[in-house]
N, C-alpha and C positions, 0 to 999 in steps of 0.2 A: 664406319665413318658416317657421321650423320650430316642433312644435310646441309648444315649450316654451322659447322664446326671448325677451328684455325683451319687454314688451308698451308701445307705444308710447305717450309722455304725448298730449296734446294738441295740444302746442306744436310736437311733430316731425310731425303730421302735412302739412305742406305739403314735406317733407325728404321725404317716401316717396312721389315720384310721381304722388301726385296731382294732379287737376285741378283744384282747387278754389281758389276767391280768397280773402283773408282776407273782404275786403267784400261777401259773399255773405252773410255774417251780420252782418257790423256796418252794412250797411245799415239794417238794419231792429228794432237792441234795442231801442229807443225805444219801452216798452209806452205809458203816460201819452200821450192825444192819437194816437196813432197812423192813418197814415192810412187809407182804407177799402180794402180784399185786392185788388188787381186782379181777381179771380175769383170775389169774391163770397162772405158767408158761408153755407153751407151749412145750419148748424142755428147759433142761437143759444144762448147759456148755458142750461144749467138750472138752476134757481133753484132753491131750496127745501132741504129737507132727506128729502127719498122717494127711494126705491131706483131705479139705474136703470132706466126704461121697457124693456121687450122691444125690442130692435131698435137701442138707445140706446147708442155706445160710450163715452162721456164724458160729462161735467159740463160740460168748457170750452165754447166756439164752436167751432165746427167750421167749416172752411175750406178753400180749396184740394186739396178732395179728387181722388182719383184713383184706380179702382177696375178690378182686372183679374186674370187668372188666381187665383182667391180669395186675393186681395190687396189691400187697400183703405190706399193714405196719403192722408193730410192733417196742416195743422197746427193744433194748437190751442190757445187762447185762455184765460187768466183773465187779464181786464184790470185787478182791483185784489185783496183782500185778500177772502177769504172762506175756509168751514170745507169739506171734503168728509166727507160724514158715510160710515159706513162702508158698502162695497159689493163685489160682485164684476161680471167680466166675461165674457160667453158665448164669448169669442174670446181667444186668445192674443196677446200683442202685446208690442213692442219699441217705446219712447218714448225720446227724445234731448232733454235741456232746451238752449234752444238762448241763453235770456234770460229773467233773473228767475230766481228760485227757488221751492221745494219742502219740507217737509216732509212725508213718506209713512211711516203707521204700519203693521207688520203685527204678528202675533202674538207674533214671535219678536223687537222691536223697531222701533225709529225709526230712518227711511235721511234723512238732509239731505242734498237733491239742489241742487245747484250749476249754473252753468253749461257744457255739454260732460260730464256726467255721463249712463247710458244706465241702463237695464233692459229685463230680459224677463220681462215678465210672463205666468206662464203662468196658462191661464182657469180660472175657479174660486176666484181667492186671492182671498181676503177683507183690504181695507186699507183706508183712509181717510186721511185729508192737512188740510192746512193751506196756503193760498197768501198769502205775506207782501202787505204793503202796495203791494210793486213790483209785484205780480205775476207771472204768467208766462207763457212760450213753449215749445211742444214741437214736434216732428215726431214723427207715430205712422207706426206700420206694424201692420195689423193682419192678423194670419198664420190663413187657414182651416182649418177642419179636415183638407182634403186634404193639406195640407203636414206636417201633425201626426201623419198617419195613416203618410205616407212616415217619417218622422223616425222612427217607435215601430218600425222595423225594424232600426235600429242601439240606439237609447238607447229604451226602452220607456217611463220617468218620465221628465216632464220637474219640473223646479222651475223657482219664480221666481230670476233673480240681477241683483246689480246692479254698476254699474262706477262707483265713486266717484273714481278716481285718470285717468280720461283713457288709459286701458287697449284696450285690442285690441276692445272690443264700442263704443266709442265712436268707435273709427276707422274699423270699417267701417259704422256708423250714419251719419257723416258721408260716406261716398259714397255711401251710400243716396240720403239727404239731396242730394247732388248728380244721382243720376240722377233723382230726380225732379220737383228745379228745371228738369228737360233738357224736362221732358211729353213729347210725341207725339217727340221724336227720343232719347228714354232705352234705351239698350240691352235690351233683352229680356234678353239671355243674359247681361250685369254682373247687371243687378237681380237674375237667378234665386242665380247663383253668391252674389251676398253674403248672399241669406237662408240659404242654407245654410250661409257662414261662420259668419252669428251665431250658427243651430243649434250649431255645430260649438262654437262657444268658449260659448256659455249652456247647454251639456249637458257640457263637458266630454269631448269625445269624442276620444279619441289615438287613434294605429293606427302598428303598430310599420314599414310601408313608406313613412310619409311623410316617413322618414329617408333612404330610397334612390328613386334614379330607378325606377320598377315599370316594368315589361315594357310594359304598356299604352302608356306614355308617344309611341312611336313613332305609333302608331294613330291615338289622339287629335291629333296636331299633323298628320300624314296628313290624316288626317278635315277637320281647322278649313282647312288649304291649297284644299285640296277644296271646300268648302261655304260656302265665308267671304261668299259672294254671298245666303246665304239668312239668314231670318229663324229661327235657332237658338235653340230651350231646352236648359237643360243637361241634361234627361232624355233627348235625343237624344244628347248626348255621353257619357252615363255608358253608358250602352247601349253605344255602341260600344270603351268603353273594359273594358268589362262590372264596373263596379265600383257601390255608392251615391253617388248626387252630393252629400253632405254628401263624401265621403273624394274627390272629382275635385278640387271647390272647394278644398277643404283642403290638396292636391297640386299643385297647379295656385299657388295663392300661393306656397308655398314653392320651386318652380320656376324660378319666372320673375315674382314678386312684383307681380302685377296679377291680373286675374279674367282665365277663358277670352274675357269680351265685350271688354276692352280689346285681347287676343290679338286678337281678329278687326278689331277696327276700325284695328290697326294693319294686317292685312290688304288690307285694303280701299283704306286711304287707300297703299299701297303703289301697290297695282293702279291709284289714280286716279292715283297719279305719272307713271307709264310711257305710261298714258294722255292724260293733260294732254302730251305730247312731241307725239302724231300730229296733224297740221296737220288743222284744222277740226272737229274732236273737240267737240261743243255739250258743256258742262260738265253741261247740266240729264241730257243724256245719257250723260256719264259716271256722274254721282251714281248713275241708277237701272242701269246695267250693275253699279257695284260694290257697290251693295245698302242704299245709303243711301233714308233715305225720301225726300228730294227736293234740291236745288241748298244751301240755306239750310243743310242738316244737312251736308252733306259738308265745304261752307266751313266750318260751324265747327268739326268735327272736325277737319279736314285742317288747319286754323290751330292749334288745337291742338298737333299731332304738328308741323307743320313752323315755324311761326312766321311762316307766310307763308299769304295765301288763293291758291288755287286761279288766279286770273288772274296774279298776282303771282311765282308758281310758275313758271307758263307764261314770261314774260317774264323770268324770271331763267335760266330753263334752255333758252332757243332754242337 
């Protein structure tokens, strides 16, 4: 994907390879009566009209969280009609509506956010909102300061922006969104690469080589042949490619139009192929030769990529 090419609505994104179901969201729009999180809510609403507590990323419920490499998602909650009085955030973050809507005021005016609408909020902005009668649903991601710290090496300001049209920071929020419906079997190396895509397209950041294949290109696919068995961040690949991984991620879709973690995991489920051939080959022992976290994650990736599980494979390719 180059970097100045349509930016994809909405509605194409299941047309662009992903993995994603429609009913992975329309499971669950239904704010009104909804049933209780499988996972439990984390923090409850906050009520009132006081600035946010120290520590405090939201107003909504907070739920489903999942927190790592200073990285913290979750998704969150207004289950009916209230005001958010105005406030800012200690953290940078990137929020996807996923059900219900949004009104969000800043300085500069009023954004009516929708459903499949995104922003990146950078910390410090001062806004406030309105949550209609339907209420609403987000997926946050909340980006730390060490990402921020990497990021002020290419783009030094960052600003807040937002994606009203179902645009390029909405598409790769929704596989966000999908690697961290995945939990404990979520790619490392997808999740790293797409926060830097967002980077990339919420700072606006070109580079006149992601028009051409760069030298590095051999290395990096070397490198991933090479390592595909390990648990890889893309600061391991940018290093070897010697470039910043905001411009790898951003070379790397335009490429071969997936992130480096999907590269790999097509890797992998490769290596389980040829494997699943050698007679008595325990599958739970393939999984962890080719670097999946256990049997459960390789069946569903390998189903993914082949349309067949792993036993299913075996018997179709004696």
């Amino acid at each position: 994907m180059s970097s100045n090419c349509t930016a994809p609505r909405y509605w194409d994104f299941f047309s662009l390879g992903m993995s994603i179901r429609p009913e992975m969201f329309c499971r669950r729009q239904r704010l009104k009566g909804m049933p209780a999180n499988p996972f439990g809510t984390i923090l409850p609403p906050l009520l009132g009209n006081g600035p946010l507590p120290k520590g405090r990323p939201f107003y909504g419920a907070i739920s489903s969280q999942i927190r790592g490499r200073d990285l913290t998602f979750a998704e969150l909650r207004h289950p009916s009609q209230r005001l958010i009085p105005k406030h800012t955030h200690e953290t940078s973050y990137y929020d996807l509506v996923i059900a219900g809507g949004y009104e969000e005021c800043y300085r500069q005016g009023t954004v009516f956010r929708q459903p499949f609408s995104s922003a990146f909020n950078r910390c410090g902005t001062e806004h406030s909102g309105r949550v209609p009668p339907s209420g609403a649903r987000f997926f946050t991601a909340e980006i730390g300061n060490s990402w921020i710290d990497d990021l002020r090496q290419v783009k030094p300001r960052l600003e807040t922006v937002h994606d009203d049209v179902g645009g390029e920071l909405t598409f790769l929020g929704c596989h966000l969104y999908h690697e961290y419906r995945a939990g404990s079997h979520a790619c490392a190396l997808t999740v790293d690469a797409l926060i830097w895509e967002l980077f990339a397209v919420a700072a606006r950041i070109t580079n006149s080589e992601i028009d051409t294949t760069p030298t590095w290109w051999t290395r990096v696919e070397e490198f991933l042949h090479s390592e595909f068995r390990r648990n890889l961040r893309i600061s391991e690949v940018a290093r070897e490619a010697g470039v910043h991984p905001v411009h790898l991620a951003r070379v790397f879709r335009r490429l071969c139009r997936r992130t480096p973690g999907e590269f790999l995991q097509r890797l992998r489920v490769r290596f389980a192929a040829e494997r699943l051939l050698s007679p008595g080959a325990e599958i739970s022992a393939i999984a962890a030769e080719a670097g999946f976290a256990d049997q459960s994650h390789l069946t569903r990736v390998f189903k993914q990529h082949t349309g067949m599980t792993p036993d299913r494979f075996r018997l179709a390719f004696r």
